[in-house]
C-alpha positions in Angstrom: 136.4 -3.9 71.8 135.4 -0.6 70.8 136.0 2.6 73.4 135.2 6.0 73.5 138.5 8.1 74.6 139.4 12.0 74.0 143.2 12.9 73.6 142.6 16.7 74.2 140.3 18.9 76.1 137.4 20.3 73.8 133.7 20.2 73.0 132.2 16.6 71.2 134.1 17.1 68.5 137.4 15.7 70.4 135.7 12.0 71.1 137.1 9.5 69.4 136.0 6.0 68.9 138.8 3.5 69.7 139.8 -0.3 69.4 140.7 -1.8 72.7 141.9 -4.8 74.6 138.6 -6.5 77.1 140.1 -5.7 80.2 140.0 -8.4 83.4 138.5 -7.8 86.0 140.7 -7.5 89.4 139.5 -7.8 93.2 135.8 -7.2 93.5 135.3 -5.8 90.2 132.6 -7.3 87.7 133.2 -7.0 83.8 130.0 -6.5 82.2 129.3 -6.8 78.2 127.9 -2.9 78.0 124.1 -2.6 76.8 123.6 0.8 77.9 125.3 3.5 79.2 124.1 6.7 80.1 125.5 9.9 79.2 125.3 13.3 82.3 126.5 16.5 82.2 129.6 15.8 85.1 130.8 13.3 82.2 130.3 15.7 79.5 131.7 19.1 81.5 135.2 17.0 82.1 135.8 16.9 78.3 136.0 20.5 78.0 138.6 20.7 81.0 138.5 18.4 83.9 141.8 18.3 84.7 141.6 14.5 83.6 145.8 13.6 82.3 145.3 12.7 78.6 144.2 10.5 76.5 141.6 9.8 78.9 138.3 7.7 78.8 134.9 8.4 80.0 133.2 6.8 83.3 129.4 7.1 83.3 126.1 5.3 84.3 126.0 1.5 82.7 124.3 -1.8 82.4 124.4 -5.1 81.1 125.2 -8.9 81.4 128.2 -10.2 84.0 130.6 -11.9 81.7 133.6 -12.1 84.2 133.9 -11.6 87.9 137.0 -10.8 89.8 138.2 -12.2 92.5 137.0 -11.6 96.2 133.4 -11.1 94.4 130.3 -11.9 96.0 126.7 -12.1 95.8 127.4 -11.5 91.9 127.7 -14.7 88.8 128.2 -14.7 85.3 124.7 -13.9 83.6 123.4 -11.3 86.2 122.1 -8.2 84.9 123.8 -5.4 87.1 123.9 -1.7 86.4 126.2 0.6 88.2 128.6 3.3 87.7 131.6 3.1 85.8 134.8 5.4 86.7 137.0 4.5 83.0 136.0 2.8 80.0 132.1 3.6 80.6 131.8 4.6 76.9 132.9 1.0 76.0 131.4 -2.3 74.7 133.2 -4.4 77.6 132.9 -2.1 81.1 134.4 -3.0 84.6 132.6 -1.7 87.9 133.2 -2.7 91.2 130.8 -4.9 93.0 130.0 -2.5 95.8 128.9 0.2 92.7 126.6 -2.4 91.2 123.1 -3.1 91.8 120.7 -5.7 90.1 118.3 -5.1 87.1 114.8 -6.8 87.6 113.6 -8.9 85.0 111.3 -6.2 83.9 113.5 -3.9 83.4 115.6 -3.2 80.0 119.2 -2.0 80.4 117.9 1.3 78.8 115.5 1.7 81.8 118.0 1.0 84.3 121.1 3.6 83.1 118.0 6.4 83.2 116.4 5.2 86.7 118.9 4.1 89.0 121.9 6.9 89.1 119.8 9.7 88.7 117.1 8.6 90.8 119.8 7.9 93.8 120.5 11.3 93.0 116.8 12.8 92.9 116.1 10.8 95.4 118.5 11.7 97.9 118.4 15.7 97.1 114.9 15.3 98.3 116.0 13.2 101.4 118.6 16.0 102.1 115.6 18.6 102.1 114.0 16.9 105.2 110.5 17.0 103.4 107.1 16.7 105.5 104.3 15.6 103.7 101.8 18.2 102.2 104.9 20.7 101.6 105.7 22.4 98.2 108.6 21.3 96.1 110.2 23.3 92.9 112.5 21.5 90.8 115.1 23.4 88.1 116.2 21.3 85.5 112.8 19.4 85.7 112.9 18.2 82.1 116.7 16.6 82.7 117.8 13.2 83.4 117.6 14.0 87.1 115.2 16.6 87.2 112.2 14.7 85.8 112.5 12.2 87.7 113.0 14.5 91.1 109.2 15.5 90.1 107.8 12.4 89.7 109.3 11.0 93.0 108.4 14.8 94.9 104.9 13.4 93.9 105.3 10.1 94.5 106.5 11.1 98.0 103.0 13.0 99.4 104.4 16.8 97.8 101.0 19.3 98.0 102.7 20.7 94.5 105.4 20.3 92.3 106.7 23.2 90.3 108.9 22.6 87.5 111.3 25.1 86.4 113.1 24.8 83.0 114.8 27.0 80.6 112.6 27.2 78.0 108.7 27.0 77.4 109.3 24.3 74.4 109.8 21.8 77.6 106.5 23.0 79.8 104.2 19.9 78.2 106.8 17.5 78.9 106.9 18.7 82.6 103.3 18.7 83.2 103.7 15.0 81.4 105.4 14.1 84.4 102.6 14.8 87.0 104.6 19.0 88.0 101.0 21.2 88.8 103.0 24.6 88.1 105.8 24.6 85.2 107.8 28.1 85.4 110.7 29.4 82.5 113.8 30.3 84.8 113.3 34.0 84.0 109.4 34.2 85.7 110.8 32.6 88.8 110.3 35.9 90.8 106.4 34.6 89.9 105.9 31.9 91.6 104.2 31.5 94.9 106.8 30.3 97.2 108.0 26.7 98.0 109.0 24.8 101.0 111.8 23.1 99.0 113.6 23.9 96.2 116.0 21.1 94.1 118.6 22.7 92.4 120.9 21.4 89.7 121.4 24.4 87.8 123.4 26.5 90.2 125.4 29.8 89.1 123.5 33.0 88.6 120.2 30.8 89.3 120.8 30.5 92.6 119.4 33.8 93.9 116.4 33.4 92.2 115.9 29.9 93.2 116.5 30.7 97.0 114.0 34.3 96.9 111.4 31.0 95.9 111.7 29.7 99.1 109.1 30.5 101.7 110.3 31.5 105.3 112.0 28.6 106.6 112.3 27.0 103.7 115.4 24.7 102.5 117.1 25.1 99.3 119.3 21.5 98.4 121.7 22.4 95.7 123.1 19.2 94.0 124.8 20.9 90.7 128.4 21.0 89.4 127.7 24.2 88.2 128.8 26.6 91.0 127.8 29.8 92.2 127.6 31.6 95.8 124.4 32.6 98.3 124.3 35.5 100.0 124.7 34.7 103.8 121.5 37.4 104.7 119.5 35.7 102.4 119.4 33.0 104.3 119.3 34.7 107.5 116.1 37.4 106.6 113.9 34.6 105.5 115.1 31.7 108.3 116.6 29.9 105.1 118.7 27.2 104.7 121.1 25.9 102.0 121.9 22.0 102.0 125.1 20.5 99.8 124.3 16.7 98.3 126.6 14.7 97.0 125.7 11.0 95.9 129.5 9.8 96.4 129.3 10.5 99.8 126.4 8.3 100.5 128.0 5.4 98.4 131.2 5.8 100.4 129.7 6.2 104.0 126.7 5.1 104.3 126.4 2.3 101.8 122.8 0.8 103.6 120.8 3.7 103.1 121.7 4.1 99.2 120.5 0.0 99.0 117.4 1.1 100.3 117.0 3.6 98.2 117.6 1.7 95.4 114.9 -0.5 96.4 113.0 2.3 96.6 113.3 3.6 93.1 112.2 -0.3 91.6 109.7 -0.7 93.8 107.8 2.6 92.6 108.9 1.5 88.8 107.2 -1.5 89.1 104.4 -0.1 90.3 104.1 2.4 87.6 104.7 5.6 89.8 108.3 6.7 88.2 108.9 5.9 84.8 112.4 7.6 83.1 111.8 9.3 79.9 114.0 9.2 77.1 114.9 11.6 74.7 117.8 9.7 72.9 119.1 6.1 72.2 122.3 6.5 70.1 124.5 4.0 68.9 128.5 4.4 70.6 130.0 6.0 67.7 127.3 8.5 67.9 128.9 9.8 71.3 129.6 13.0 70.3 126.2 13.9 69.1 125.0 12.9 72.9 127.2 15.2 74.1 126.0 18.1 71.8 122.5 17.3 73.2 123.4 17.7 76.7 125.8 20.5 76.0 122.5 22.3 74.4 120.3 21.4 77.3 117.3 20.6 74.8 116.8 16.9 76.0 113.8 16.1 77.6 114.9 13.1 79.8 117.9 10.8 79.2 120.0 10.6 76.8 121.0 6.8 76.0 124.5 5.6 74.3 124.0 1.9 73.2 127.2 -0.3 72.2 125.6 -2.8 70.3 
């Protein structure tokens, strides 16, 4: 089979596409002939320095056919189309993930719409949980026009928001958020500009942070779900009554497996009924990983960005 590995730390120029062996599944795990696989900035950050040892493959967001179950497997069979995250091998044509990762694809769904939904929505999804939102309240999304972030938008709607405001990095992206059903869209340098929010989703992190919090109304919440750092100011929380929630999706999938299956449910129930739909900016073939990776790397995507193995 063909892989995706990197041998040294770098940019996208450092992926190289490999010949494999199919691996076999072991105890729970479900091999899956790869049909999509989506690429994220986590993925493409631990290429530059993860402290991965090398060579080392990618994991990642994938979906496709069962071809091979493990044993001690169950409620899976050969044929099923599962998607789920992948922790080695994602950028692969054969991909192992463990049954408890995996979660089924409705017949009306293609692969591609199931790597840009399900991940990222679990992860939208459950930054907005983490908020505590009340219907009516105001909701301000960085990153809007991401993989995550547009879809955080259409479910803050979805979910009874009074107003969505999406905040992105560049004006070129404004159409695409309004697109999505966002009544404000704001550049990341006019934030000081906008009326202030209940909520704020961030994904951005580092020197946006400030900014993003001085958004917030009194008592508002800020939920910061990003990998890319940064420090609050303990009295601005305290002089507006402002608070500053940590998500992390791993957690939920480790502890409190339940409420991540009923937010999956969730996310295909308002697919089918046409109220979130992922966007795609990209659908590249596997040796074209690199290029994915300069798209991310140059935040200009508007949506997800779609490797596809065969």
């Amino acid at each position: 089979m063909r892989r995706v590995r990197y041998h040294e730390n770098g940019g996208p120029e450092v992926l190289r596409v490999e010949t494999a062996d199919v691996p076999r599944p072991g105890p729970g795990e479900l091999l899956l002939r790869t049909e999509a696989i989506g690429v994220t900035l986590p993925v493409v950050r631990k290429v530059r320095g993860g402290g991965i040892p090398l060579p080392a493959s990618l994991g990642g967001e994938v979906a496709g056919e069962i071809v091979a179950v493990g044993p001690e497997v169950t409620g899976f069979a050969v044929g099923d189309r599962v998607t789920g995250l992948c922790f080695a091998d994602g950028y692969a044509e054969r991909s192992l993930i463990h049954s408890s990762m995996a979660s089924p694809v409705p017949a009306s769904a293609s692969a591609v719409d199931a790597v840009a939904l399900v991940r990222c929505g679990l992860v939208a999804l459950g930054a907005y949980e983490a908020a505590r939102p009340a219907e009516g309240e105001s909701v301000l999304v960085t990153a809007a026009a991401s993989g995550v972030g547009h879809l955080a938008v259409q479910l803050a709607k979805a979910r009874g928001a009074k107003r969505v405001v999406g905040a992105v990095s560049s004006a070129a992206k404004a159409g695409f958020v309004r697109s999505l059903g966002a009544d404000e869209v704001v550049t990341y340098d006019a934030l000081a500009d906008v009326a202030p929010v209940d909520i704020v989703l961030d994904a951005v992190g580092g020197a946006l942070l400030t900014p993003a919090l001085a958004a917030l109304a009194p008592g508002g919440r800020l939920v910061a779900y990003s990998s890319g750092g940064g420090t609050i100011e303990a009295y601005d929380l305290l002089v507006g009554a402002k608070s500053a929630i940590g998500f992390q999706m791993a957690l939920i999938a480790r502890h409190r497996p339940a409420l991540m299956e009923q937010w999956r449910l969730e996310l295909w129930e308002l697919f089918a009924a046409g109220r979130l739909r992922p966007r795609i900016h990209a659908e590249l073939p596997l040796e074209e990983a690199a290029e994915a990776h300069r798209i991310i790397e140059s935040r200009v995507n508007l949506g997800k960005v779609v490797l596809l193995p065969v």
